[in-house]
MARBA-3410 file (N, C-alpha, C, O; in Angstrom, 1 decimal):
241
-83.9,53.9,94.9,-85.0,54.7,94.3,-85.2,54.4,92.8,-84.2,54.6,92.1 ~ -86.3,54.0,92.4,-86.4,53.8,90.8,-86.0,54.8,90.2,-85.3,55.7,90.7 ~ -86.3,54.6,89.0,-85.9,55.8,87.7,-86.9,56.0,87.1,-87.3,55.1,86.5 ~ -87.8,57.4,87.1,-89.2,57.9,86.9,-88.6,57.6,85.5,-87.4,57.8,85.3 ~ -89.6,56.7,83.9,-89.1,57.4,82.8,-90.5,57.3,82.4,-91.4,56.4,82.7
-90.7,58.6,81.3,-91.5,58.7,80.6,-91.3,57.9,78.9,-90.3,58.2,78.2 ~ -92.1,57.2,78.6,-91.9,56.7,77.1,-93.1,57.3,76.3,-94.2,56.9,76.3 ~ -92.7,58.0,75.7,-93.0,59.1,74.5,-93.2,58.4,72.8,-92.4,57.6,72.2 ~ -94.5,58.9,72.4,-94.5,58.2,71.2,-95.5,59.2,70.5,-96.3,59.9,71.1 ~ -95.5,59.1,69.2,-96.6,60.1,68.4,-97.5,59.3,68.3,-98.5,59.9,67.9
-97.6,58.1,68.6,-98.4,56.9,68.1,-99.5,57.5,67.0,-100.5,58.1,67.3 ~ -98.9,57.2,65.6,-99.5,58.0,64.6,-99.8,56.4,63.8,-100.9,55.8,63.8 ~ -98.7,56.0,63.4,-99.0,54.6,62.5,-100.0,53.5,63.4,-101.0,53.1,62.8 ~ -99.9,53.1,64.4,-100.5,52.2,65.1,-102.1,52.2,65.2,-102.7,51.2,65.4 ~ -102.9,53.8,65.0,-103.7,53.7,65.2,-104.8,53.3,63.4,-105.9,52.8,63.0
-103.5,53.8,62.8,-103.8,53.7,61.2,-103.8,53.1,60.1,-104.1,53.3,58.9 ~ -103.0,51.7,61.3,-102.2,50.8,60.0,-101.9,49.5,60.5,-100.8,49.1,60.9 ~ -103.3,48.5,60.3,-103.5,47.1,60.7,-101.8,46.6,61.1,-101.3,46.3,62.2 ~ -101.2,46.6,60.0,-99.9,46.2,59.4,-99.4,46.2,61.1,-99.6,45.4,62.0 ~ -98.6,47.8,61.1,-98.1,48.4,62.5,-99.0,47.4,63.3,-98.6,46.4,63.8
-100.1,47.9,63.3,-100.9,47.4,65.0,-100.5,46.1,65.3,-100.1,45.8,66.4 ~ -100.5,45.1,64.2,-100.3,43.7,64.6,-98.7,43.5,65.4,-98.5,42.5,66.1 ~ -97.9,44.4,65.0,-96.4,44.0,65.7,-96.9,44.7,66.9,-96.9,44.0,67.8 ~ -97.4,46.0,67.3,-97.4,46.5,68.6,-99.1,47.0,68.3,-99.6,47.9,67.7 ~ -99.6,45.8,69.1,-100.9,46.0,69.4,-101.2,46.7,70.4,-102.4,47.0,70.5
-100.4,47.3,71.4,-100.0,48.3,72.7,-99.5,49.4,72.2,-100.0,50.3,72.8 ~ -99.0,49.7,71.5,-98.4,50.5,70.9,-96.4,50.5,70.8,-95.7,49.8,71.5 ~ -96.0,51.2,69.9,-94.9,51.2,70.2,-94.1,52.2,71.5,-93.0,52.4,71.9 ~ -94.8,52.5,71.8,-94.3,53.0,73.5,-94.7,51.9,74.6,-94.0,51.6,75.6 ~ -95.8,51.2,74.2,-96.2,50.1,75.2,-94.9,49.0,75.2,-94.1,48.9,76.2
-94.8,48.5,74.1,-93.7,47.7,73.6,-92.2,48.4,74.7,-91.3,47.8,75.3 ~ -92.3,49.6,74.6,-91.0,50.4,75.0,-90.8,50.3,76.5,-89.8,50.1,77.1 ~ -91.9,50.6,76.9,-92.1,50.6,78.4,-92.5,49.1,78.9,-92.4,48.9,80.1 ~ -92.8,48.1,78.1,-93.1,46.4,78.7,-91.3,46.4,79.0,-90.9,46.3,80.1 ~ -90.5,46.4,78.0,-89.1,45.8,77.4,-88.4,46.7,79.2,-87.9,46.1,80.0
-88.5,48.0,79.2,-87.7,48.5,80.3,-88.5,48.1,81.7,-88.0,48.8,82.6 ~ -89.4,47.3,82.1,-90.5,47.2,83.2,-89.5,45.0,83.1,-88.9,44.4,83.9 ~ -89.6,44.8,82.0,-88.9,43.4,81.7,-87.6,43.4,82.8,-87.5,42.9,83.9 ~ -86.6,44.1,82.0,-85.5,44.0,82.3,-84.7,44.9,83.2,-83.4,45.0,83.2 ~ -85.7,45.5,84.1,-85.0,46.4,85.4,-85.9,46.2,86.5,-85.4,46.1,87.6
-87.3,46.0,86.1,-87.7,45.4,87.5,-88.2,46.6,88.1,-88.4,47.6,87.4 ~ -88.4,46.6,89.0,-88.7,47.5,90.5,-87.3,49.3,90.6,-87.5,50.3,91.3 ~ -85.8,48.7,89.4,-85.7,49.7,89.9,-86.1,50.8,88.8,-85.4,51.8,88.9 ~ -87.2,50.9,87.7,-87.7,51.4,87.1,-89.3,51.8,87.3,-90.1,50.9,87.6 ~ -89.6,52.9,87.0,-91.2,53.3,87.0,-91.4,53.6,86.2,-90.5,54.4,85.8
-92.4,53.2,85.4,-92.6,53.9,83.3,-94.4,54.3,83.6,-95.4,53.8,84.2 ~ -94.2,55.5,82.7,-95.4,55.7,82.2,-95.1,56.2,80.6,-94.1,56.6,80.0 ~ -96.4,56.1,80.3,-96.6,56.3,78.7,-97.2,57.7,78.5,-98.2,58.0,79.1 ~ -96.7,58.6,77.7,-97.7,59.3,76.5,-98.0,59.6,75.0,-97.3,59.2,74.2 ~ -98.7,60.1,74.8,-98.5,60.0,73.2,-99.2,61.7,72.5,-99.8,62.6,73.0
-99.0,61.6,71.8,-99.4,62.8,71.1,-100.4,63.8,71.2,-100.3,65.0,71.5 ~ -101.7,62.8,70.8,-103.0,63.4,70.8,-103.9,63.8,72.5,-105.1,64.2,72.6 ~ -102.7,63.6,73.7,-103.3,64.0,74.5,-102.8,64.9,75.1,-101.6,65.1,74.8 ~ -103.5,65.9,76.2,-103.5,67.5,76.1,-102.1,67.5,76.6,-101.6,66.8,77.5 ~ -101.5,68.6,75.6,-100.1,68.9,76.4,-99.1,67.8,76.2,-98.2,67.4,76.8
-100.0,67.4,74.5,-98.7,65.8,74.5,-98.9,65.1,75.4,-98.6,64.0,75.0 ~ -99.3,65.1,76.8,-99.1,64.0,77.8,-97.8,64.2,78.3,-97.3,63.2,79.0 ~ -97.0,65.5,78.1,-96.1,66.4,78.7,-96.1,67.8,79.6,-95.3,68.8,79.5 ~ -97.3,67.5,80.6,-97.1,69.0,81.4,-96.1,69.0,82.0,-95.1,68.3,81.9 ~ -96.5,70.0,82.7,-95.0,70.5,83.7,-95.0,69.4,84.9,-93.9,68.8,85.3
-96.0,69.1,85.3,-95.9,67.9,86.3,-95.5,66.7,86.1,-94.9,66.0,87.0 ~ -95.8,66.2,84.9,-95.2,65.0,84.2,-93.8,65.2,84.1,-93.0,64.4,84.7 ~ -93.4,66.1,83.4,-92.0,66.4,83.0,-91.6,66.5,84.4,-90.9,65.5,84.7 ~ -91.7,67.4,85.5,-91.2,67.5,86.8,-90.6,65.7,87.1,-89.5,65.4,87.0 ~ -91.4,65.1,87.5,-91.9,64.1,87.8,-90.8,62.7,86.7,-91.1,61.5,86.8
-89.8,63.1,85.6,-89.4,62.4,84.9,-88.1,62.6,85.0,-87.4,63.6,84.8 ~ -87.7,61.3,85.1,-86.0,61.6,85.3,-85.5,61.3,83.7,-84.6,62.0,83.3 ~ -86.1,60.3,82.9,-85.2,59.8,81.5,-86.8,60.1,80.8,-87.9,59.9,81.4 ~ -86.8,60.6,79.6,-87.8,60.1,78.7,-87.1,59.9,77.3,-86.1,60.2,76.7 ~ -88.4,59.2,77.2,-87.8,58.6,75.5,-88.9,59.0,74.5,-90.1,59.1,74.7
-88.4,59.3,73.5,-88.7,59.8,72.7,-89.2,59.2,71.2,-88.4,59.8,70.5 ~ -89.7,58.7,70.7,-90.3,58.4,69.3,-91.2,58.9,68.5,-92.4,59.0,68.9 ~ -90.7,59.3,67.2,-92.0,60.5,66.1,-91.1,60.0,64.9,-90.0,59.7,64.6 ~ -92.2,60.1,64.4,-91.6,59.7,62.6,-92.6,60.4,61.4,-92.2,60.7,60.3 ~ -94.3,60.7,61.8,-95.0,61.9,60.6,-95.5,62.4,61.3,-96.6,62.8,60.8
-95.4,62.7,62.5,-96.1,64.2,63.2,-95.4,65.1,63.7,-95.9,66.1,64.2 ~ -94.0,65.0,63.4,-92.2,65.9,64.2,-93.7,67.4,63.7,-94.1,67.7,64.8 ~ -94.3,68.2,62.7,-94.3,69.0,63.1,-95.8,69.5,63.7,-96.3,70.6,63.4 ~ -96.4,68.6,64.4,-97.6,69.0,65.0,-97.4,69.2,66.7,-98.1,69.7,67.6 ~ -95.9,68.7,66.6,-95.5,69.6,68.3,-95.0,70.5,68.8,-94.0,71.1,68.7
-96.3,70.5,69.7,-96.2,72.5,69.9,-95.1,73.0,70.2,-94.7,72.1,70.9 ~ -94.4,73.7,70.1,-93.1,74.1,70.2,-92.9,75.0,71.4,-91.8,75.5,71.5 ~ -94.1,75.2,72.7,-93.9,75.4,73.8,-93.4,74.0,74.4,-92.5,73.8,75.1 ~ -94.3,73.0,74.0,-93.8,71.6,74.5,-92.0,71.3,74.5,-91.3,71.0,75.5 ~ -91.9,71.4,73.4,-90.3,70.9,72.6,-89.5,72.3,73.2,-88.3,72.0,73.1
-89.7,73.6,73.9,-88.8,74.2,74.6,-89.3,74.0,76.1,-88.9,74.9,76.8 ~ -90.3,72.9,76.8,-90.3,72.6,78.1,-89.6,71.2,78.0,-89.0,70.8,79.0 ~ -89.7,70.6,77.3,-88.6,69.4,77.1,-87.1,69.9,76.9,-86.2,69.3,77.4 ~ -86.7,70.9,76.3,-85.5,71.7,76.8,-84.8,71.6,77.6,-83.7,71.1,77.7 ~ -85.6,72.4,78.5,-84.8,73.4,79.4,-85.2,72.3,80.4,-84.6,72.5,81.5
-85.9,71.1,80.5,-85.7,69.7,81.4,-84.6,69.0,81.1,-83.9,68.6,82.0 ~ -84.2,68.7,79.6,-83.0,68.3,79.6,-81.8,69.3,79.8,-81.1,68.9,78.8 ~ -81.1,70.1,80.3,-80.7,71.3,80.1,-80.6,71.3,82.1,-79.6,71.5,82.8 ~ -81.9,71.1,82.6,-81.8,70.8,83.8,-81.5,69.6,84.5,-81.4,69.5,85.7 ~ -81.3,68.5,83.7,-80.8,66.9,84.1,-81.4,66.4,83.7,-81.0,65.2,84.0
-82.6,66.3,83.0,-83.5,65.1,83.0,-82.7,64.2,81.6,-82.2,64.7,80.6 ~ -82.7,63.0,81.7,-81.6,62.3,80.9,-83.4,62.2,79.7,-84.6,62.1,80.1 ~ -82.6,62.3,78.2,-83.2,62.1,76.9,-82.9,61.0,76.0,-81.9,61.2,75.4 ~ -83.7,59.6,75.7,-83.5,58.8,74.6,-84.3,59.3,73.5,-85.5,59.8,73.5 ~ -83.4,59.0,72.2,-83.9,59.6,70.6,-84.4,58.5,69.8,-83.7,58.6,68.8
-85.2,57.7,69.6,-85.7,56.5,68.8,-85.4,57.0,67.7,-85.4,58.2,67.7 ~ -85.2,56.5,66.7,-84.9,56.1,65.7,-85.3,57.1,64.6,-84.3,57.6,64.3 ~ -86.5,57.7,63.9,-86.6,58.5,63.0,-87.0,59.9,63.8,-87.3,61.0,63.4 ~ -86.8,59.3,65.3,-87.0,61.3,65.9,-85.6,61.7,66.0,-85.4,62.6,66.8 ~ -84.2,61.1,65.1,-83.5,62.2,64.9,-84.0,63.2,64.3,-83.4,64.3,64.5
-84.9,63.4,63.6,-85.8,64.6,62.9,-86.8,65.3,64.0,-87.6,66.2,63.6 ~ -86.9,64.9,65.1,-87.8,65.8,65.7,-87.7,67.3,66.3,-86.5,67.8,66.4 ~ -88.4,67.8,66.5,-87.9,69.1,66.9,-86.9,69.3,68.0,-85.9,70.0,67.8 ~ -87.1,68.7,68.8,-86.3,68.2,69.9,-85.3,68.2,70.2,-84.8,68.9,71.1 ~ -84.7,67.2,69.6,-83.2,66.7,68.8,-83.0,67.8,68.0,-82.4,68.6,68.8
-83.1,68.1,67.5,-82.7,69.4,66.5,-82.6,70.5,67.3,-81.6,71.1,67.2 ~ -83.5,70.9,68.2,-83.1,72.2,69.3,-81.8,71.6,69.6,-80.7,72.0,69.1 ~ -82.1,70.7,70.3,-80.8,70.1,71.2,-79.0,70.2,70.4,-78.0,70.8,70.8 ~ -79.3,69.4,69.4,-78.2,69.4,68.7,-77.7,70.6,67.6,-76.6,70.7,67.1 ~ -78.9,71.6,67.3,-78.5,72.9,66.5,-78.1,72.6,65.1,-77.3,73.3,64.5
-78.7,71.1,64.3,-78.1,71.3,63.3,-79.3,70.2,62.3,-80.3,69.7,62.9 ~ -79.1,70.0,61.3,-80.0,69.6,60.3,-80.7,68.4,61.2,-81.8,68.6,61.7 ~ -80.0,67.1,61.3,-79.9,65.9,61.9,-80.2,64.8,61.0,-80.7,63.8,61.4 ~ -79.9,65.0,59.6,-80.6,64.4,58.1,-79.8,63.6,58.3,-78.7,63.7,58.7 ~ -80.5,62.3,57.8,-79.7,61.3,57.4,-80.6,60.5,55.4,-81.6,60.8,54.8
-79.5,59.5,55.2,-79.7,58.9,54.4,-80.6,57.7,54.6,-80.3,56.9,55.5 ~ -81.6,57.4,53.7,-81.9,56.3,54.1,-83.1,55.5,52.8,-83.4,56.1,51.8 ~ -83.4,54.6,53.1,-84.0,53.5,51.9,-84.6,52.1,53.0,-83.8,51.5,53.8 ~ -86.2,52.0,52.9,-86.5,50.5,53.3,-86.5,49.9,52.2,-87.0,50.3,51.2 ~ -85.9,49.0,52.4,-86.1,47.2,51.8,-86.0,45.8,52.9,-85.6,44.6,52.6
-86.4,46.4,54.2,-86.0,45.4,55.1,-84.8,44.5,55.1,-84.9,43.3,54.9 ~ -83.8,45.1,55.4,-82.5,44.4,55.2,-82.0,44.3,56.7,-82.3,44.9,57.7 ~ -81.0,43.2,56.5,-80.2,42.9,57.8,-79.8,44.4,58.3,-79.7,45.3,57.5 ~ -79.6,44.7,59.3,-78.6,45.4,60.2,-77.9,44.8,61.2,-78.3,44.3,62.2 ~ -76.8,45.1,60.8,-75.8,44.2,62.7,-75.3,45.5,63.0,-74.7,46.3,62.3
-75.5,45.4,64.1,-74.8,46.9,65.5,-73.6,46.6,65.7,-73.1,45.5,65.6 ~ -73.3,47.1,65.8,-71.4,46.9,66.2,-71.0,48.0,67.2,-70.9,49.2,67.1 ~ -70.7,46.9,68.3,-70.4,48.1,69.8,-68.9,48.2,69.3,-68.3,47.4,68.7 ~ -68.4,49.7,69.7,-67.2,50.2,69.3,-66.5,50.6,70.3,-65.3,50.6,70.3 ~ -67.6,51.0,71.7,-67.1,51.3,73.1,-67.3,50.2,74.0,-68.1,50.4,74.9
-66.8,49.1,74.0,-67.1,48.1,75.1,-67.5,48.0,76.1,-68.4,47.3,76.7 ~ -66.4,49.4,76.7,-66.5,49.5,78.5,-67.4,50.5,78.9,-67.5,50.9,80.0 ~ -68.4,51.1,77.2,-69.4,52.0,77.8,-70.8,51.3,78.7,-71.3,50.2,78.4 ~ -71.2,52.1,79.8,-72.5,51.3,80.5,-73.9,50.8,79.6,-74.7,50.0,79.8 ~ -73.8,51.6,78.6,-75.0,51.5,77.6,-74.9,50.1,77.0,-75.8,49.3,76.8
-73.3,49.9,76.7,-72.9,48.3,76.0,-72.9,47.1,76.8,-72.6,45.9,76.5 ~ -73.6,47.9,78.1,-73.1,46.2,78.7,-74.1,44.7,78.5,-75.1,45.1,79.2 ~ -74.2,44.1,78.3,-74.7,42.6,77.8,-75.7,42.5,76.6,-76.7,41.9,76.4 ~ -74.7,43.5,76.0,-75.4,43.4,74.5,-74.5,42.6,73.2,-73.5,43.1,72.8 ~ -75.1,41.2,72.5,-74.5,40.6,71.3,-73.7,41.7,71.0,-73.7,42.9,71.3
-72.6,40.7,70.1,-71.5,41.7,69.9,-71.4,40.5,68.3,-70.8,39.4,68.4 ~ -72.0,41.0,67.1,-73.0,42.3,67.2,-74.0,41.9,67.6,-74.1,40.8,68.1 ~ -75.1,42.9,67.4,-76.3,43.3,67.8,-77.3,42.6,66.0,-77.2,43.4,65.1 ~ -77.9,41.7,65.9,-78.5,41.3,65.1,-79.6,41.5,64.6,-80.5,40.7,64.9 ~ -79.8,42.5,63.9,-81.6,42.5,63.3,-81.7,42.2,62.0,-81.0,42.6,61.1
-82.7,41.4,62.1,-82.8,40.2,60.4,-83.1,41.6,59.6,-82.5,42.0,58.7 ~ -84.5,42.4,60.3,-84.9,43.3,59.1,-85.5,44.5,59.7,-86.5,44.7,60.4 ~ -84.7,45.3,59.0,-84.9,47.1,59.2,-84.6,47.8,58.5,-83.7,47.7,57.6 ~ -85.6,49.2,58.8,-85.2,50.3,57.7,-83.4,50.9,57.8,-82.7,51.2,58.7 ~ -83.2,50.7,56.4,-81.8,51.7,56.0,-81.3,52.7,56.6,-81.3,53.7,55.8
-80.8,53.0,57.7,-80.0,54.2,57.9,-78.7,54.4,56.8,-78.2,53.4,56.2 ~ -78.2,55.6,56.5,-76.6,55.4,56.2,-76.1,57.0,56.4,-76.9,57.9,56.6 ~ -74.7,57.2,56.3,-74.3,58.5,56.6,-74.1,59.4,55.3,-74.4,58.8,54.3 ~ -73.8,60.4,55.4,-73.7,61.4,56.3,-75.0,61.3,57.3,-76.2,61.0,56.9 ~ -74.6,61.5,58.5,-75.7,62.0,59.6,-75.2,63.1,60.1,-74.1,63.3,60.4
-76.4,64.5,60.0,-76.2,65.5,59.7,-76.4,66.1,61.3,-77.3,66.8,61.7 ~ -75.4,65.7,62.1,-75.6,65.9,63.8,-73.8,66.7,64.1,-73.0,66.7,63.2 ~ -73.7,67.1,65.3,-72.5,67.6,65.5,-71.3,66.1,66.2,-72.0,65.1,66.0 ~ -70.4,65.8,66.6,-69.7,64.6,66.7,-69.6,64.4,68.0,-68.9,65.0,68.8 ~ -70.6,63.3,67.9,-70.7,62.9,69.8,-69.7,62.9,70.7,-68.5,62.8,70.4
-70.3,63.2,72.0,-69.6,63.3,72.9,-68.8,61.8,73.2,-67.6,61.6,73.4 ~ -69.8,60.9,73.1,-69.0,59.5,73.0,-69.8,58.5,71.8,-71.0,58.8,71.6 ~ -69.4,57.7,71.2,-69.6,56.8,69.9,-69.8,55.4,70.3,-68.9,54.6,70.1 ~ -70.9,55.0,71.0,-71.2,53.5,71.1,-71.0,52.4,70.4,-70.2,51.5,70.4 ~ -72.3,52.8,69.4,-72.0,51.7,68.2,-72.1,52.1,66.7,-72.6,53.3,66.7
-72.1,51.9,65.9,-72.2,51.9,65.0,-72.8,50.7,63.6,-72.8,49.5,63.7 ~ -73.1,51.1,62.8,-74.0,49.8,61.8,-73.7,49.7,60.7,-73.4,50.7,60.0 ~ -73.7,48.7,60.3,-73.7,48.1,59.0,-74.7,47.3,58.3,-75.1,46.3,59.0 ~ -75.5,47.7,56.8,-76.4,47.0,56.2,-75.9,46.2,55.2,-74.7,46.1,54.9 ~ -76.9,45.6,54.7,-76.4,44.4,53.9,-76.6,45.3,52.4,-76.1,45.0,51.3
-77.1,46.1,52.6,-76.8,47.3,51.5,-75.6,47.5,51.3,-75.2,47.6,50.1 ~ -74.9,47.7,52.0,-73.4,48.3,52.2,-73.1,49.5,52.7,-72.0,50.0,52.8 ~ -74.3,50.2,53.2,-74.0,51.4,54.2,-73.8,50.9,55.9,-74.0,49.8,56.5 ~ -73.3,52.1,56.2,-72.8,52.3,57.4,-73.4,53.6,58.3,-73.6,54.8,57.9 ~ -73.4,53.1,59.4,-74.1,55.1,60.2,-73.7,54.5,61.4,-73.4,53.4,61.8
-73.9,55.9,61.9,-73.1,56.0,63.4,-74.9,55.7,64.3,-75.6,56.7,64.5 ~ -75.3,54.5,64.8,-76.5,54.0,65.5,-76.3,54.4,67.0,-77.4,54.6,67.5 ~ -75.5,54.4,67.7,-75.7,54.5,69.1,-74.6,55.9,69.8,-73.4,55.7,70.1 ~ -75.3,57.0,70.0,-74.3,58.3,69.7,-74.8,59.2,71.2,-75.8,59.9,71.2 ~ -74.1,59.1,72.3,-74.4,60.1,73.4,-73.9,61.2,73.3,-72.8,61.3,72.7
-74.3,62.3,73.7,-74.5,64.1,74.2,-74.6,64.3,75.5,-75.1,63.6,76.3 ~ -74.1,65.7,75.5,-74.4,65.9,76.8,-74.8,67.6,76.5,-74.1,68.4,76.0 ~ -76.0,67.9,76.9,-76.1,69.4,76.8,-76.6,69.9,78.2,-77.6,69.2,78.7 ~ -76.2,70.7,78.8,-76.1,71.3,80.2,-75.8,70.1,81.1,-74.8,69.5,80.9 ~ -76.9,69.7,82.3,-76.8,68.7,83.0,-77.5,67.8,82.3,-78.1,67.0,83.1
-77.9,67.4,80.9,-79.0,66.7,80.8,-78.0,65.5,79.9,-77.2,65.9,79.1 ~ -78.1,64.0,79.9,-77.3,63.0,78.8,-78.6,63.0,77.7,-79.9,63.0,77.7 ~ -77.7,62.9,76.7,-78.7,62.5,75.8,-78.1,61.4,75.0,-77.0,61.7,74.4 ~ -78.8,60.0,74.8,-78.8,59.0,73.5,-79.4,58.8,72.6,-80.6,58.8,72.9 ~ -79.0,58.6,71.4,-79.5,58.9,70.1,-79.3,57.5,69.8,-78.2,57.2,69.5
-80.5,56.5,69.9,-80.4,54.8,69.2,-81.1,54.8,68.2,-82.2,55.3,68.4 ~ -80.8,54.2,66.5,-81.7,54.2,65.5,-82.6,53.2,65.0,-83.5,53.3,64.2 ~ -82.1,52.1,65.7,-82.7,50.7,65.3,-83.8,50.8,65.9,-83.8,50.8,67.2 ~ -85.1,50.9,65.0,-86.7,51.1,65.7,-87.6,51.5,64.5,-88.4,52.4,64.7 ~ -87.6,50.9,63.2,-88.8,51.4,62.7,-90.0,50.6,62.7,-90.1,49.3,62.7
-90.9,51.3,62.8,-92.6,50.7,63.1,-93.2,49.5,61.7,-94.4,49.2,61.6 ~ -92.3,49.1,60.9,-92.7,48.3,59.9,-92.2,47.2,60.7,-93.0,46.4,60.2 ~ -91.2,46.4,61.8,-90.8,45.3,62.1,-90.4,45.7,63.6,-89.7,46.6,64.1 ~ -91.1,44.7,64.2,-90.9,43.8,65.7,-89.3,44.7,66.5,-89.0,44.2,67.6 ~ -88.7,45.6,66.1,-87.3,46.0,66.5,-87.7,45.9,68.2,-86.9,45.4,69.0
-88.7,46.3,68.6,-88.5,46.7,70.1,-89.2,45.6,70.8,-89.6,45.8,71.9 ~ -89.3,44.1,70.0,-89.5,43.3,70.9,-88.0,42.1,71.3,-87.8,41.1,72.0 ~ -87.2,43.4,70.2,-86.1,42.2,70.2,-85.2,42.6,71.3,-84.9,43.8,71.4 ~ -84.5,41.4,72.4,-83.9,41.2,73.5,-82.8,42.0,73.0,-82.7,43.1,73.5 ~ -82.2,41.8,72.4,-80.8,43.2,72.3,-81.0,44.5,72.2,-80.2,45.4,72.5
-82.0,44.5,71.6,-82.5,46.2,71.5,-83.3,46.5,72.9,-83.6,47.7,72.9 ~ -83.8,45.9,73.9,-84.3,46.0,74.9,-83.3,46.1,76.0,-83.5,46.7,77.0 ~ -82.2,45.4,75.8,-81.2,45.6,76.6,-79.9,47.0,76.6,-79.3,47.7,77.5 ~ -80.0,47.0,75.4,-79.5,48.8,74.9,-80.4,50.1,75.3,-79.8,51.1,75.6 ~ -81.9,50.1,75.3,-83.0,51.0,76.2,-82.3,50.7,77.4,-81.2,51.2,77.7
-83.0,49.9,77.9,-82.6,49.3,79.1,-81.4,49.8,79.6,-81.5,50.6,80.5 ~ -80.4,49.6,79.3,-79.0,50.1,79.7,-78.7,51.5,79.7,-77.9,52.0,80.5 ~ -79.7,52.3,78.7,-79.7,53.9,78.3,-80.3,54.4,79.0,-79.9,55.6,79.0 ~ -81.3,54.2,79.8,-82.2,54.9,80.9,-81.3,55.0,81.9,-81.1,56.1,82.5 ~ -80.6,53.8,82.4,-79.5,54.0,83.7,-78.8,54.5,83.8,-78.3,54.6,85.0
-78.3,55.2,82.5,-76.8,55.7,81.5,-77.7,57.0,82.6,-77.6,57.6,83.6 ~ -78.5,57.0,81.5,-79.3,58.5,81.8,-79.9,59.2,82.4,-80.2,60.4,82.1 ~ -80.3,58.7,83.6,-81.0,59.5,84.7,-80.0,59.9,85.1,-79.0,59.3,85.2 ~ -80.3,61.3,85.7,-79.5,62.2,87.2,-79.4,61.3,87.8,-80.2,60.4,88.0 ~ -77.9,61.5,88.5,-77.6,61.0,89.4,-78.1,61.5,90.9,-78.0,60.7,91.9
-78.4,62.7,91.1,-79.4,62.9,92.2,-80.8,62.7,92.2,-81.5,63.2,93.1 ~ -81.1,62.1,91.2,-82.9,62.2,90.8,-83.3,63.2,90.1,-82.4,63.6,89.3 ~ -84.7,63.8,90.1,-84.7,64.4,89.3,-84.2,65.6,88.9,-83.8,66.4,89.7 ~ -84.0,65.9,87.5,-83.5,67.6,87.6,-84.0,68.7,87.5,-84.8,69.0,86.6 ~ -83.6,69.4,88.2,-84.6,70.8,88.0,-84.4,71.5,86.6,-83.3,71.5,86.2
-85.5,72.1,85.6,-85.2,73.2,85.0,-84.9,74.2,85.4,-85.3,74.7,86.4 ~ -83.5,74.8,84.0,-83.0,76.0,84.1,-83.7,77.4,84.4,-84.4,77.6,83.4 ~ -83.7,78.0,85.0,-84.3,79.2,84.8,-84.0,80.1,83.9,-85.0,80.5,83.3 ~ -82.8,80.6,83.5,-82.3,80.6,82.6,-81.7,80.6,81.1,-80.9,81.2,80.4 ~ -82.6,79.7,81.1,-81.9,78.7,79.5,-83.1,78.8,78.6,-83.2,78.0,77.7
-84.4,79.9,78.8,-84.8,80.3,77.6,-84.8,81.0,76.6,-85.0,82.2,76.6 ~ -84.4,80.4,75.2,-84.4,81.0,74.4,-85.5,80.4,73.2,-85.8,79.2,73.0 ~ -86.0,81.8,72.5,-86.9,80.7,71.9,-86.5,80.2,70.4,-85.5,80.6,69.8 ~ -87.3,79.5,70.1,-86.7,78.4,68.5,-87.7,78.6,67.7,-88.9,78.6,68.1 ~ -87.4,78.7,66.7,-88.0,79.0,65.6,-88.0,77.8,64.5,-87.1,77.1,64.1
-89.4,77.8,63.9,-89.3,76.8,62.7,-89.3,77.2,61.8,-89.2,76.4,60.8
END
């Protein structure tokens, strides 16, 4: 049986900024959803949504209907409704497995989820980053460079202001000389959640084969293992901005 995943994006830059459009003229969820449709085949089903459509392109039927979604926002984290971001909850909470792209460690989301700032350090100048798998025998790591090579991406560095993963994939190094924890799994109720950072919308990141192979690998990580998961009944509480 495939793996329903939903690929989530604010698509805010793309529509705004020749620059952006020219690396993902599909968008950067298109780009997300080509790369996991590439390299799983048949046992994957993807659909896309993005921001500006009703309900996010997150109703209850969609979300039902989703075993892994992924996640990407970087200047709209606070234009989502925050009934949305507690029905994305209590789906994760119910099994539905969760990927965190890159600057939506700041999304509402992630921050319900994890209960804590989720700040990190950071500076573009387009600098090298190499990934460095730390868990070998994790499923997420499997046939990914060792390291993981990006000529040029925005600056992560630590403190990363998150609680200390359940498990530690990989981790990065810039040619800056910082370091951050890049590839960081959770687990909150029945739901996995991965937090991958290498993805900003200034450079090609999600057309590159090793970073497509780490998605890739993270959706499998992350669907229910009986399919989809039901929401808690339960598990409302509400959140405040």
């Amino acid at each position: 049986m495939a793996v329903n995943v939903t690929v989530w994006s604010e698509n805010y830059h793309e529509p705004r900024e020749e620059a952006v459009r020219r690396i993902y003229p599909d968008g950067m969820h298109g780009a997300i959803a080509e790369g996991l449709t590439e390299l799983l085949g048949e046992r994957v089903s993807t659909r896309t949504a993005v921001l500006d459509e009703p309900e996010h392109g997150l109703t209850d039927a969609v979300l039902a209907g989703t075993d892994v979604l992924t996640w990407w926002g970087h200047m709209a984290h606070e234009e989502v409704d925050d009934k949305i971001v507690e029905r994305v909850r209590r789906r994760v909470l119910g099994g539905m497995g969760l990927l965190v792209l890159h600057s939506a460690h700041y999304s509402k989301i992630f921050r319900a989820l994890m209960g804590s700032t989720c700040t990190v350090n950071w500076r573009d100048a387009g600098e090298r980053e190499l990934v460095w798998t730390v868990a070998p025998g994790h499923p997420i790591a499997r046939g990914v460079p060792r390291p993981l090579v990006i000529e040029q991406q925005e600056t992560y560095g630590e403190p990363f202001g998150i609680p200390e993963p359940d498990e530690l994939v990989f981790i990065s190094n810039f040619s800056g000389g910082e370091v951050f924890r890049s590839g960081c799994c959770f687990r909150r109720g029945l739901g996995k959640i991965f937090y991958f950072s290498p993805g900003d919308q200034e450079y090609p990141v999600y057309h590159h084969p090793g970073v497509r192979q780490v998605l890739a690998n993270a959706v499998l990580w992350a669907a229910p293992e009986d399919g989809v998961g039901e929401p808690l009944q339960n598990a409302h509480t509400p959140i405040q901005w």
